[in-house]
Backbone as CSV, one residue per row, in Angstrom:
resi,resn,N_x,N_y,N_z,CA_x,CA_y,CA_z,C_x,C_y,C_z
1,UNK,92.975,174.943,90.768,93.241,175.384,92.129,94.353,176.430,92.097
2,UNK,94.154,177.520,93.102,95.145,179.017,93.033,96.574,177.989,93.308
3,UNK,97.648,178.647,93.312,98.915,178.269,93.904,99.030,179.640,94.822
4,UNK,99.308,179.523,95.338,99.445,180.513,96.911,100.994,180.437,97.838
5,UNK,101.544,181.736,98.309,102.734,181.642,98.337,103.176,182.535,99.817
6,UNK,103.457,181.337,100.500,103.298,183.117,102.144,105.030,183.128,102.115
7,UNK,105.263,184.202,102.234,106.428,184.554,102.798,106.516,185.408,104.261
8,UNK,107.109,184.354,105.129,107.161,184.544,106.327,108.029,184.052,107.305
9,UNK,108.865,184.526,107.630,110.402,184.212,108.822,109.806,183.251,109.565
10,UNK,108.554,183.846,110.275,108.439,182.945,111.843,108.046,181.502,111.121
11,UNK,108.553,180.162,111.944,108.139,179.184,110.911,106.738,178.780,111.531
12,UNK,106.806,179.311,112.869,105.319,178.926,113.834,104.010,179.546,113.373
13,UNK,104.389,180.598,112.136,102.785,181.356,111.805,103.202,181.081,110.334
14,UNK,104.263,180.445,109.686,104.384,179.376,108.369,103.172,178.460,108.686
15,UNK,103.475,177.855,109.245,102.739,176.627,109.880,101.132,176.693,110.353
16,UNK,101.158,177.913,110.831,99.727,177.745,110.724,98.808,178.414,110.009
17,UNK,99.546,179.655,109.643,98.612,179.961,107.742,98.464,178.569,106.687
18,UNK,99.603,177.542,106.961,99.316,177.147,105.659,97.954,175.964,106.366
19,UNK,97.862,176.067,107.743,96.852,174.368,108.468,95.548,175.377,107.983
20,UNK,95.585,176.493,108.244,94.249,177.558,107.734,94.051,177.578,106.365
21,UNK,95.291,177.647,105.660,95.233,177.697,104.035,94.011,176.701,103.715
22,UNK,94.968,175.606,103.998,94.510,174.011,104.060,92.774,173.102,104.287
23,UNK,92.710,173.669,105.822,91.335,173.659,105.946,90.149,174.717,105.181
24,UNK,90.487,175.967,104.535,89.577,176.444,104.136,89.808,176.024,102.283
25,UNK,90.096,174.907,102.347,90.814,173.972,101.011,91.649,174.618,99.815
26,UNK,92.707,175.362,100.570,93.689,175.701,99.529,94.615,174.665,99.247
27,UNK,95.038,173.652,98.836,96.314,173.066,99.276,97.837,172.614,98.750
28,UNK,97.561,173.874,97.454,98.661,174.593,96.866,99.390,175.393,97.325
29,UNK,100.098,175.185,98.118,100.620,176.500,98.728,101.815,175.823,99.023
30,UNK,103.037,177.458,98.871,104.157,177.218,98.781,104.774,178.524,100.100
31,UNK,105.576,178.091,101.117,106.095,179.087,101.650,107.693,179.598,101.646
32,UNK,108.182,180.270,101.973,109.548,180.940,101.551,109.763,181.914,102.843
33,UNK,111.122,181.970,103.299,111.263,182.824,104.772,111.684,183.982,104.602
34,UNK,111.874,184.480,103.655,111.919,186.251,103.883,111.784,186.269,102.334
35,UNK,111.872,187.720,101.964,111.607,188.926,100.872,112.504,187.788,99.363
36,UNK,113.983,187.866,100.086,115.030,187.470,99.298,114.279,185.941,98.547
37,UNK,113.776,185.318,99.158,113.950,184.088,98.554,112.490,183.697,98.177
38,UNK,111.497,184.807,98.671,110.416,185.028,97.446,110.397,185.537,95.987
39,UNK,111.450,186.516,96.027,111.928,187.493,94.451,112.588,185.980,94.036
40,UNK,113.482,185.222,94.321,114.291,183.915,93.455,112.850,183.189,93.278
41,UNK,111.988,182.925,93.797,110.819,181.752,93.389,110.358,182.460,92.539
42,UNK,109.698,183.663,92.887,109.216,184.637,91.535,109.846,184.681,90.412
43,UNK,111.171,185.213,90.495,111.455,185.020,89.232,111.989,183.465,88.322
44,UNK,111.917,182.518,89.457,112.025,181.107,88.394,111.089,180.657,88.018
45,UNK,110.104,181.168,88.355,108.701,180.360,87.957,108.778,180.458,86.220
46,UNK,108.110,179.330,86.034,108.031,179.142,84.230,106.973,180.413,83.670
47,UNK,106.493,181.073,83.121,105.373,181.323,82.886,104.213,181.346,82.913
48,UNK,102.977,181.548,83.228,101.953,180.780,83.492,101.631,179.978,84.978
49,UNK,103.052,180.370,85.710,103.146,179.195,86.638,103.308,180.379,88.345
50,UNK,103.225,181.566,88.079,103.385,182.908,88.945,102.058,182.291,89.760
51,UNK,102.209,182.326,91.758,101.527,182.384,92.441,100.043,183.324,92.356
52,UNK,99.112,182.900,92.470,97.597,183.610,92.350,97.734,184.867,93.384
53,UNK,98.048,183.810,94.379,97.772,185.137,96.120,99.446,184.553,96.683
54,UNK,99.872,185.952,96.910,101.208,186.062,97.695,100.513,186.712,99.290
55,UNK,101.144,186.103,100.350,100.626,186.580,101.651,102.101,186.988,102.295
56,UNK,102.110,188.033,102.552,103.684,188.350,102.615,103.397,189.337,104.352
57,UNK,104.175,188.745,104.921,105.099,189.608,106.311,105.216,190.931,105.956
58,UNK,105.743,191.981,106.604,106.354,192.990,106.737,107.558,193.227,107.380
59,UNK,107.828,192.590,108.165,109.113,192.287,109.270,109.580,190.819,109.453
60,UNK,110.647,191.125,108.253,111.449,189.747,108.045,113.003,190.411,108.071
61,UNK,113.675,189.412,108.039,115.540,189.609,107.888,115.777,189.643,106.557
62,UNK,117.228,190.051,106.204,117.066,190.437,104.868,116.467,191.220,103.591
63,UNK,115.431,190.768,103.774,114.609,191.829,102.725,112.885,191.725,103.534
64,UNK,112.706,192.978,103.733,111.189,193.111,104.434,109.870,193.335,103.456
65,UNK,109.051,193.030,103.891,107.456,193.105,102.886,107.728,194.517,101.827
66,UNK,108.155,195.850,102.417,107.972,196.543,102.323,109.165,196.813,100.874
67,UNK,110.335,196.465,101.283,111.151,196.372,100.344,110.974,195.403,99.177
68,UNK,110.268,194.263,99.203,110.049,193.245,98.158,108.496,194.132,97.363
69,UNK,107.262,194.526,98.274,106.431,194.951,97.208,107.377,195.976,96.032
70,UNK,108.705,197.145,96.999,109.043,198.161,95.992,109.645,197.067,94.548
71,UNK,110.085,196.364,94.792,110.727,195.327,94.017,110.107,194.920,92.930
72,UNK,108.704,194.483,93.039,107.346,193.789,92.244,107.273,194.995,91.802
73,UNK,107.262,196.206,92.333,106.968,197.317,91.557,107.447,197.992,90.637
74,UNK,108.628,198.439,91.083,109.957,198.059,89.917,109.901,196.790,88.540
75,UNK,109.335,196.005,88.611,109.068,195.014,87.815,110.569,194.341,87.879
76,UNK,111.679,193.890,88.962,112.358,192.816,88.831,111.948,191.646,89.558
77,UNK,110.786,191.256,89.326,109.960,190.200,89.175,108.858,189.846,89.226
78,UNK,107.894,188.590,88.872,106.573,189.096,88.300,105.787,189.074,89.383
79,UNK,104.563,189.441,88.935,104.117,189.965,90.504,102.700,188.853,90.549
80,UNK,102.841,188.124,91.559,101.459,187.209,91.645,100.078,188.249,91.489
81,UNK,99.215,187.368,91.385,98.103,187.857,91.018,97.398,188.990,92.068
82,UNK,97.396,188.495,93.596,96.989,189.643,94.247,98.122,189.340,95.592
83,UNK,97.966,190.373,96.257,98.856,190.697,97.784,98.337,190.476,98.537
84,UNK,98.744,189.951,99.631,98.047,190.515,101.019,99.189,190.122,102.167
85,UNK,99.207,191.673,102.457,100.233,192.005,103.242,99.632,191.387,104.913
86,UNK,100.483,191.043,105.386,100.258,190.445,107.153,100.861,191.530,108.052
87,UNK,100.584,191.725,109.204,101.452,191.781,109.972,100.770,192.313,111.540
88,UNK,101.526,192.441,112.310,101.363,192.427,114.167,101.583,193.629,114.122
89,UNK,102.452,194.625,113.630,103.082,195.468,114.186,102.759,196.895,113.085
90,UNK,101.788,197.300,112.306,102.014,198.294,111.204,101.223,198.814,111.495
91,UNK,101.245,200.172,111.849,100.418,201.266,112.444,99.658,201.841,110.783
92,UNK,99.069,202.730,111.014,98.185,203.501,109.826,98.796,203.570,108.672
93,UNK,100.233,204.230,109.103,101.079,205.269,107.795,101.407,203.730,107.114
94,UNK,101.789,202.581,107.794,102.740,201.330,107.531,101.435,200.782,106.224
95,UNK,100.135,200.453,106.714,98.952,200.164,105.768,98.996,200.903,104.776
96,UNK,98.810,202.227,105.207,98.344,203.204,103.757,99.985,202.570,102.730
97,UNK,101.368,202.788,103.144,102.035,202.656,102.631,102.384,201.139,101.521
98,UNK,101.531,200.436,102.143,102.108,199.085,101.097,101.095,198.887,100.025
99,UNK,99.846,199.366,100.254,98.562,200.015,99.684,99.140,200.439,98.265
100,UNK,99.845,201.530,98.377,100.854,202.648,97.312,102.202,202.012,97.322
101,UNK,102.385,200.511,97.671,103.338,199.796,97.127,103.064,198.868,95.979
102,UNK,101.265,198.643,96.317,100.842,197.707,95.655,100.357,196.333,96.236
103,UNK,99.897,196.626,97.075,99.534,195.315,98.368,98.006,195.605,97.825
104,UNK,96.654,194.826,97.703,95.680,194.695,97.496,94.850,194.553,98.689
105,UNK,95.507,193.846,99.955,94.499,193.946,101.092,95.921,193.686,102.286
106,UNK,95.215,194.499,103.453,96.098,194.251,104.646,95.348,192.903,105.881
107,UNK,96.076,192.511,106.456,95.293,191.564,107.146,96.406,191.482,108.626
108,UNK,95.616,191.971,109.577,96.154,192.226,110.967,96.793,191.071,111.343
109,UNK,97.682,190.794,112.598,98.385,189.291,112.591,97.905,189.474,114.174
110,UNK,97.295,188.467,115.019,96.850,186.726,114.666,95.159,187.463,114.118
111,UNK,95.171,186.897,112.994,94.142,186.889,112.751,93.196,185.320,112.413
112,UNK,91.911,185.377,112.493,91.033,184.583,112.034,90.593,183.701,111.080
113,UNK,90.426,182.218,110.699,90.096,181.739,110.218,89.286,181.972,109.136
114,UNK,88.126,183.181,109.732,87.050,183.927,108.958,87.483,184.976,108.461
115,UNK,88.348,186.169,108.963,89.608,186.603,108.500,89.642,186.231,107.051
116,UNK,90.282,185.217,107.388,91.179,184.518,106.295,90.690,184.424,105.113
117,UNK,89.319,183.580,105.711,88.614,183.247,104.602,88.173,184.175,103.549
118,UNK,87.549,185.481,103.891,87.020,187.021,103.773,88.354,187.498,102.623
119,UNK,89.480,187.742,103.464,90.581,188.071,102.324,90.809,187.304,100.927
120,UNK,90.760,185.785,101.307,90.373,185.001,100.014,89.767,185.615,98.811
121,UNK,88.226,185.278,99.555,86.804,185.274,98.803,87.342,186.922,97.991
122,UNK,87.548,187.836,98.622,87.940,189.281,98.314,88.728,189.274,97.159
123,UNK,89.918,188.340,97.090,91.216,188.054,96.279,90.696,187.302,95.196
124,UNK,89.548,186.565,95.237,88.870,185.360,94.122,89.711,184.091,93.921
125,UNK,90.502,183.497,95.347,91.052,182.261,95.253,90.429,182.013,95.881
């Protein structure tokens, strides 16, 4: 089973990515509230032990989606298997941009169950 990792401030859309995670039977999943304290899980992970699918915000405190993909990119820390960037608020330039950060798929916020599922199946968790 993937291990799966959302990083996300609001704890009310924590909470219900992971009841969606859950029902579409992920139930490895680990969440973390902003940028900062996804790069510390990333980099403690043992080896072998790096999240499959990271589902990451764009607009968090501290460190934002946008600043943590440059981060993974940079290589100061390892980079889960695929991305998928969230968010409510990222116009065209904001997509194309995390794209050429290294984000693998964007996924609009509130989005769908089927959504969800689709980005999965896409990601191969």
């Amino acid at each position: 089973m993937a291990t799966l990792l959302i990083v996300e401030d609001d704890p009310n859309t924590r909470l219900a990515v992971t009841a969606m995670l859950e029902e579409l039977g992920r139930e490895d999943v680990r969440c973390v509230a902003n940028g900062v304290e996804a790069l510390k899980l990333l980099r403690d992970q043992l080896p072998g032990k790096i999240p499959e699918l990271m589902m990451l915000d764009l607009m968090m405190p501290e460190m934002d989606g946008f600043e943590v993909l440059r981060e993974l990119r940079n290589g100061s820390a390892p980079r889960p298997g695929h991305i998928i960037v969230m968010s409510a608020h990222a116009n065209r330039e904001d997509r194309a941009g995390v794209r050429e950060l290294g984000a693998d798929q964007f996924l609009a916020k509130p989005f769908r169950l089927t959504e969800l599922e689709q980005a999965l199946d896409n990601a191969g968790v």
